[in-house]
N, C-alpha and C positions, 0 to 999 in steps of 0.2 A: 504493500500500500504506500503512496503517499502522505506523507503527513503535513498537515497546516495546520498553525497556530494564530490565532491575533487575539487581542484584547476585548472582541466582541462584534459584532456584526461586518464591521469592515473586509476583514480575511476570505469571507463571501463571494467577493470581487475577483480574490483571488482562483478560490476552487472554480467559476463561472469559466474564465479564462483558460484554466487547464483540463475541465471538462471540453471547450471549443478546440482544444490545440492537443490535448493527449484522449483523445476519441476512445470510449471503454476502458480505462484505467480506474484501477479500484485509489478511493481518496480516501482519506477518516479527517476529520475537521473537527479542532477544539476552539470552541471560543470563548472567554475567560470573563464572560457576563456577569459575574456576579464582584469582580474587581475592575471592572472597566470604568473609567480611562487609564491605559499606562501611562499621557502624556503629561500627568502632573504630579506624576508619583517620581521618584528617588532614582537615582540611577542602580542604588544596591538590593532596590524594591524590585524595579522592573527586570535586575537581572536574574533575581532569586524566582519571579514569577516566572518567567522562561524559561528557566532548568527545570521546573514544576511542569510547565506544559510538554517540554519535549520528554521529559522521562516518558509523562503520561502516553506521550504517541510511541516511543519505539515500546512500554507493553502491551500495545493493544497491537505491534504487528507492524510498525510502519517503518519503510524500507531508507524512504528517503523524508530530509525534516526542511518543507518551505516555512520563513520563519516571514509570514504575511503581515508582520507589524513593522511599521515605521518606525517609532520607538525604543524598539525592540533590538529592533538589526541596528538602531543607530549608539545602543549603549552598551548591548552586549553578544551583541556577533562575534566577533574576534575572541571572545572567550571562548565558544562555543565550537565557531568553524577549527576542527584538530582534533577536539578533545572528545568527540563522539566516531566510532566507528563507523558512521554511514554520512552521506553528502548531505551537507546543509547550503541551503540557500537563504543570501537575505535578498531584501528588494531594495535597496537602494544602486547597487552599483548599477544590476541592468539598465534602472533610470536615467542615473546621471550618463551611463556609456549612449542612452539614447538621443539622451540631449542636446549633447555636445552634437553630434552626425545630424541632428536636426536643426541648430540655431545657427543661424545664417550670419550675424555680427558678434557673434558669444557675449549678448547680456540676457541672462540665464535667470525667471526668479524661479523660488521653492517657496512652497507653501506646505506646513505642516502643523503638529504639535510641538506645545513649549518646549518639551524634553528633544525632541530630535532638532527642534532649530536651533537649542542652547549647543547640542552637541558640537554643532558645525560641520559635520559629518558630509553633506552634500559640496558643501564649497570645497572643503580640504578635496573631496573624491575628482569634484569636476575641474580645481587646477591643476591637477596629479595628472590628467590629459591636456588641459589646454590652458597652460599657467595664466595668457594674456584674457581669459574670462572673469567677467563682471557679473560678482552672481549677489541675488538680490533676495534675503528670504524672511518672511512674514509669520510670525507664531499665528494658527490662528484656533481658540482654545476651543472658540463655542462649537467649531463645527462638527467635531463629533458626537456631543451630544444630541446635535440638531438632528444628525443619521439616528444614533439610537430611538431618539422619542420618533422616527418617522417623519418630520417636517420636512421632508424634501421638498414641498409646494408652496410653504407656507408664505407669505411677503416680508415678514421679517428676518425668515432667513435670506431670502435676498437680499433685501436691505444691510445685514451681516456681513455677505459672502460682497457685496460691493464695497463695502466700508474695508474691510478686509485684502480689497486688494486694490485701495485707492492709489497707494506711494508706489503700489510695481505696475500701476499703468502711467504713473508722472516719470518713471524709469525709464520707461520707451522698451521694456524687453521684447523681444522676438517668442521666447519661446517661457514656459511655465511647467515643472514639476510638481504634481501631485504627490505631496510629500508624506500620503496617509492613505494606507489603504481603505479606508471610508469615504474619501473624496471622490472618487469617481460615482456615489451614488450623486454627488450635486455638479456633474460634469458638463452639463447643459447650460445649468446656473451658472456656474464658473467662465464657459467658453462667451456666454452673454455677453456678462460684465465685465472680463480682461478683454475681448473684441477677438475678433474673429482673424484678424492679421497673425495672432499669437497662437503657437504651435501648445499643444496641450501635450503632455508625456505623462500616458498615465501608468503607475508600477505594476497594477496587477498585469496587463496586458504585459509589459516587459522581463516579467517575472515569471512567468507561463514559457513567451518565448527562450527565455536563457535554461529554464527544465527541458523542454524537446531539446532544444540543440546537446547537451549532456549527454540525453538517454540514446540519441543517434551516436553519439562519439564514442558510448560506452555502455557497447553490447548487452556488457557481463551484468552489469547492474540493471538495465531495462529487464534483461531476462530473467530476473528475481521479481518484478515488480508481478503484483495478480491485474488482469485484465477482462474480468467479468462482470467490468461499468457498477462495481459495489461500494457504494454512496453512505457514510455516517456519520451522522453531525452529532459532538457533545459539544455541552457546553455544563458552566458550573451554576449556571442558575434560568432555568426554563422560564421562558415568558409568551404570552402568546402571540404579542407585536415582535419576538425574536423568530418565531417559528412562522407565523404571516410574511417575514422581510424574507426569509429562506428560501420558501416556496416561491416567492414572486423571482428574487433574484437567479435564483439555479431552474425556474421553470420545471420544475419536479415535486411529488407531493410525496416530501422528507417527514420523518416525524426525527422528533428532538431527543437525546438519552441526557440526562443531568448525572452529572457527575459531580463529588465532593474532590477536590486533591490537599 
């Protein structure tokens, strides 16, 4: 199996993506609903919760560990990528690698949670390829919330999501990093208000593609993975707007398993 982890409905995005890109792959999915948000918690918080969720996934059988939180990959990846015998992935690099190949003058912004914009993690990634980039990045707290409660329509999150990226359209950037795997549920919203000249990158999609290219390069490991399209979502705290966002998202009719860790 597959394994993916996020903080709570966002990681969604992720499985969607790897369900269109890895056709019949069996997935297991943890989302951590019942501590979400990781992005204003600790850096020694959101590491300790991650060793939590990934043990969780390689007992339940998972081969390989996508680590579908922005936060997450941005505080404690590098702890993680070595120290587990099977391939972890995080989401930020395929991002920022997609960036760069897509911003036409390299001023680059990102947009995420406190914790991963505090990290810096995107700028240090994207001048490690392209040192003369201008990168521009926006904490922005409410929006994950705004996915959990479901307000993807509402006008105040618009009004948010504009207010929110008012300095990186006075920036004049080309191109924009969804710097949270729940941002692509308000990706409409987003493309609106930043204008339509600016290149959107969003991670689940990027993060999907750099899993296929792996599992092509390395046989031996796709040939472990099961491929009987076997689908299972936990999460540590069952809600009925989390299992309504599921079913809309994955376009399948999932039921939820709650787990304690």
């Amino acid at each position: 199996m597959i394994g993916v982890f996020d903080s709570g409905i966002g990681g969604l995005t992720v499985v969607r993506e790897l369900m269109k890109q890895l056709v019949g792959y069996d997935i297991i999915y943890f989302g951590d609903t019942a501590r979400t948000p990781y992005g204003n918690k600790s850096p020694g918080t959101v590491t300790a919760y991650a060793r939590q969720d990934i043990d969780f996934l390689l007992n339940k059988g998972a081969k390989i560990i996508v680590i579908a939180c922005n936060t997450a990959s941005s505080v404690a990846s590098e702890d993680f990528i070595g120290s587990y015998d099977v391939p972890i992935f995080e989401v930020i690099t395929p991002a920022v690698e997609l960036s760069v190949m897509a911003s036409k003058i390299f001023r680059i912004g990102v947009i995420g949670t406190r914790a991963t914009i505090k990290s810096g993690i995107y700028e240090k990634k994207i001048k490690e390829i392209e040192p003369n980039a201008a990168v521009y990045s926006v904490a922005c707290p409410l929006l994950v919330p705004l996915v959990e409660e479901g307000w993807l329509k509402k006008p105040e999150t618009r009004m948010i999501v504009k207010k929110y990226l008012h300095s990186l359209k006075c920036s004049q950037i080309d191109t924009l990093i969804l710097g949270c795997t729940h941002y692509p549920f308000l990706k409409e919203i987003i493309q609106r208000k930043i204008g339509r000249r600016v290149k959107i990158i969003d991670s689940s999609v990027a993060i999907a593609e750099r899993v296929k290219r792996f599992l092509e390069k390395h046989p031996e490991v796709d040939g472990g993975l099961g491929k009987e399209a076997i689908s299972r979502l936990f999460v540590s705290d069952v809600t009925d707007h989390f299992e309504k966002i599921a079913r809309a998202t994955l376009k399948r009719n999932l039921s939820l398993e709650n787990v304690t860790l």
